[in-house]
C-alpha positions as a LaTeX table, in Angstrom:
\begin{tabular}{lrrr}
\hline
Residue & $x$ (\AA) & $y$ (\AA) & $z$ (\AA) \\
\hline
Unk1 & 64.89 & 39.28 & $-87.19$ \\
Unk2 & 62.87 & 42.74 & $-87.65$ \\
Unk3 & 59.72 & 40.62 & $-89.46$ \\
Unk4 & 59.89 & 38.41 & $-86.28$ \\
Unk5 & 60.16 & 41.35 & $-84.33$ \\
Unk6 & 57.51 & 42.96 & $-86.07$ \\
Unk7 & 55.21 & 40.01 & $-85.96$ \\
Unk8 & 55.63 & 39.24 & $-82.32$ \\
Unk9 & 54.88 & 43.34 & $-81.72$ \\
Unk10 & 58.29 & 44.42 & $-80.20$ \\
Unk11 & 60.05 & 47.98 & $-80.81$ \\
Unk12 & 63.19 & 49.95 & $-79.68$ \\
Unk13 & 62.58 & 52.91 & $-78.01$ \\
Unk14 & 65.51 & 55.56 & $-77.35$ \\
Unk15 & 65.84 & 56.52 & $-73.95$ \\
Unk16 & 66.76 & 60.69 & $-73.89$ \\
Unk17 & 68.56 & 63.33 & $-72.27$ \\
Unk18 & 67.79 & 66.83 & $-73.06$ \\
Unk19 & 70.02 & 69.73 & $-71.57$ \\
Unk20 & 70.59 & 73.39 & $-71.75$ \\
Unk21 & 72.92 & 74.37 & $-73.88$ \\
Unk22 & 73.86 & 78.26 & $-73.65$ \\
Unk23 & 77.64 & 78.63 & $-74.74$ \\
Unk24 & 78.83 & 82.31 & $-76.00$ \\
Unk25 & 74.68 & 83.48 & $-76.48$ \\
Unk26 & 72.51 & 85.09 & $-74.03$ \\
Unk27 & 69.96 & 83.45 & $-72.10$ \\
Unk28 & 67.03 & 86.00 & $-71.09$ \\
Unk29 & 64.76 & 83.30 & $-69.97$ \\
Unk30 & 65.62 & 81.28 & $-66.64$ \\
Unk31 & 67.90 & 78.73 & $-68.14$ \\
Unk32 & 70.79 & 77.59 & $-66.69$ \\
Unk33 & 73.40 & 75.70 & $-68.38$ \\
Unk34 & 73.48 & 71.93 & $-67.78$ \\
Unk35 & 70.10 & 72.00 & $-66.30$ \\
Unk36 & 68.26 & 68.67 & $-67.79$ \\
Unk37 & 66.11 & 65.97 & $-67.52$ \\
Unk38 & 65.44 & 62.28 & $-69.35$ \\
Unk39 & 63.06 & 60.47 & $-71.25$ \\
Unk40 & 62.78 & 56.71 & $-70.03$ \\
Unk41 & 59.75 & 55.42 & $-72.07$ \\
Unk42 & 56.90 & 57.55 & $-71.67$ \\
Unk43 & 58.23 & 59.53 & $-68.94$ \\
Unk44 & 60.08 & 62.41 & $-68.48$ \\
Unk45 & 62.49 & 61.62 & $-65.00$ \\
Unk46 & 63.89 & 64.83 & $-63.54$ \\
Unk47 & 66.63 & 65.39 & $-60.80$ \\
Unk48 & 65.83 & 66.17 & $-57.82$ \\
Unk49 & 65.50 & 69.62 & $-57.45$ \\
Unk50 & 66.18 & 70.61 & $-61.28$ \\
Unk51 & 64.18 & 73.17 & $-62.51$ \\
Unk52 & 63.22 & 73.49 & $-66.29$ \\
Unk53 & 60.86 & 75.81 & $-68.10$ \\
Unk54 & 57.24 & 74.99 & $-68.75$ \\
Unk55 & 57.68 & 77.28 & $-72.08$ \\
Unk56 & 60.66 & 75.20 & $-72.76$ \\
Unk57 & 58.93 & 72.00 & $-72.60$ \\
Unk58 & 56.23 & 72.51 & $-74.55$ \\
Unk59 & 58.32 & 73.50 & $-77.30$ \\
Unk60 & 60.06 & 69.98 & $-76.69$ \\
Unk61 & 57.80 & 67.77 & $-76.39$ \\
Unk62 & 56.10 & 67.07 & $-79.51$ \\
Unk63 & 59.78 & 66.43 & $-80.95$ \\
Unk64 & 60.59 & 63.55 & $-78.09$ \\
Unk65 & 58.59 & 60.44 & $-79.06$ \\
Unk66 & 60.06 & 61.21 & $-82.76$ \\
Unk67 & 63.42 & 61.90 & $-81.55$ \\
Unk68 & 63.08 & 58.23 & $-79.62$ \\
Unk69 & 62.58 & 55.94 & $-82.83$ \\
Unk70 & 65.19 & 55.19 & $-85.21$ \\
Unk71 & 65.05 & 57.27 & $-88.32$ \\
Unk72 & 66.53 & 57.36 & $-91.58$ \\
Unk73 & 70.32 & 58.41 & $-91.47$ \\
Unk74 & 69.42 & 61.82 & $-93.57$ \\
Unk75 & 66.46 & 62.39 & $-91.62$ \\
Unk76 & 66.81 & 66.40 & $-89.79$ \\
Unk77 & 65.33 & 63.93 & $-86.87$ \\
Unk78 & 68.34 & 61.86 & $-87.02$ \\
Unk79 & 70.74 & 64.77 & $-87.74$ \\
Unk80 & 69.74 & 67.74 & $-86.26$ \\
Unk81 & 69.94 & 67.52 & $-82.03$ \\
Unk82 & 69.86 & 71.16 & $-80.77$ \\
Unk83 & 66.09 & 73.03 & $-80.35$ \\
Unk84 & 66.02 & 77.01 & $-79.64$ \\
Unk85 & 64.52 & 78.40 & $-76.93$ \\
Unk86 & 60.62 & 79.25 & $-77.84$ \\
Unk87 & 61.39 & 82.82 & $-76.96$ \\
Unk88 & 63.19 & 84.51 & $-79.86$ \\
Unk89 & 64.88 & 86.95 & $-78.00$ \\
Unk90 & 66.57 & 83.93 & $-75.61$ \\
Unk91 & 70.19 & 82.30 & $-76.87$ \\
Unk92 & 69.60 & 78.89 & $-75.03$ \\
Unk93 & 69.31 & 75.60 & $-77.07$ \\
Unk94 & 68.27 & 72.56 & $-75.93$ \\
Unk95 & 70.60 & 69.46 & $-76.99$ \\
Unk96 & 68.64 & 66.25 & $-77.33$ \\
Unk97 & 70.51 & 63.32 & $-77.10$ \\
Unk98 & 69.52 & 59.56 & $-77.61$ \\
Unk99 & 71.00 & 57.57 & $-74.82$ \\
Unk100 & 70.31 & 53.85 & $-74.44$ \\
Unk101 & 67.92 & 51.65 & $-76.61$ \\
Unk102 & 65.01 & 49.91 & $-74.75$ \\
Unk103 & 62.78 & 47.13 & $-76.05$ \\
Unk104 & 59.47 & 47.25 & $-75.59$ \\
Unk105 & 56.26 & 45.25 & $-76.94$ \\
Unk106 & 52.86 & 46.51 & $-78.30$ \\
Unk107 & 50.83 & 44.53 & $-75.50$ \\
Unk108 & 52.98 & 45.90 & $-72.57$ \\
Unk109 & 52.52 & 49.40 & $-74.08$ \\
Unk110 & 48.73 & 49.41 & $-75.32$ \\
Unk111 & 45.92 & 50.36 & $-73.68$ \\
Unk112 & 43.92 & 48.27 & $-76.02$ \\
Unk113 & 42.11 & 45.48 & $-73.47$ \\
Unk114 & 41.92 & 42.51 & $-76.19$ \\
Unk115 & 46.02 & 43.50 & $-76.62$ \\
Unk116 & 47.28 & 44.03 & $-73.43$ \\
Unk117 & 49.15 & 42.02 & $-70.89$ \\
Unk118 & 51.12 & 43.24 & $-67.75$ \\
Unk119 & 52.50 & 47.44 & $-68.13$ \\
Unk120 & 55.84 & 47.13 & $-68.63$ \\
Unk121 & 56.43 & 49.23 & $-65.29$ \\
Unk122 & 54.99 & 47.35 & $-63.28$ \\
Unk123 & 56.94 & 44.29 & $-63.95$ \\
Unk124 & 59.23 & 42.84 & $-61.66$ \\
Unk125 & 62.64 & 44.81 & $-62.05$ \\
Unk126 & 60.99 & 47.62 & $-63.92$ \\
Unk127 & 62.98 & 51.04 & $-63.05$ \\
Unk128 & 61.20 & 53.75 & $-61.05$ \\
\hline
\end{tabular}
């Protein structure tokens, strides 16, 4: 099934949820425990209203697409879920958690012209 899978150009794709994690340490940045957001795909899908730091994110987002593919089972990728805050002086973490699996295909995804057919958001059904 994963050489058809392969052939025909389909993945899985983890959808995420990243939160603040601050427990016993000291946060001197403006983080506040349980603030989060998700990765659906390519995009990150906030709350309305939630609030999460630019310096933060940055730190975070080179990890996500990695953190969104399966990985070997002794992989840090597939181990390790917590990030520290970029500031060194700041106690907050930021847990990233794989959520549900979503299936995608190459021509849905590329921006290739001879590969593509219809974005997968914008088919019918597709979340917002």
């Amino acid at each position: 099934m994963v050489d058809q899978a392969i052939s025909e150009g389909r993945f899985w794709l983890y959808d995420l949820r990243i939160h603040t994690v601050i427990e016993d340490r000291i946060a001197v940045c403006h983080h506040v425990e349980g603030d989060s957001f998700q990765v659906q795909g390519e995009s990150l899908v906030f709350e309305e209203g939630q609030r999460f730091s630019m310096y933060a994110l940055a730190a975070l987002l080179p990890l996500l697409p990695a953190k969104q593919r399966d990985t070997d089972a002794n992989d840090w990728m597939s181990t390790d879920a917590e990030v520290a805050c970029p500031d060194p002086h700041c106690g907050a973490r930021f847990r990233i958690e794989r959520t549900e699996k979503r299936w995608f295909s190459h021509a849905e995804t590329t921006g290739l012209p001879d590969a593509r057919v219809t974005p997968y958001w914008q088919k019918p059904g597709a979340s917002e």
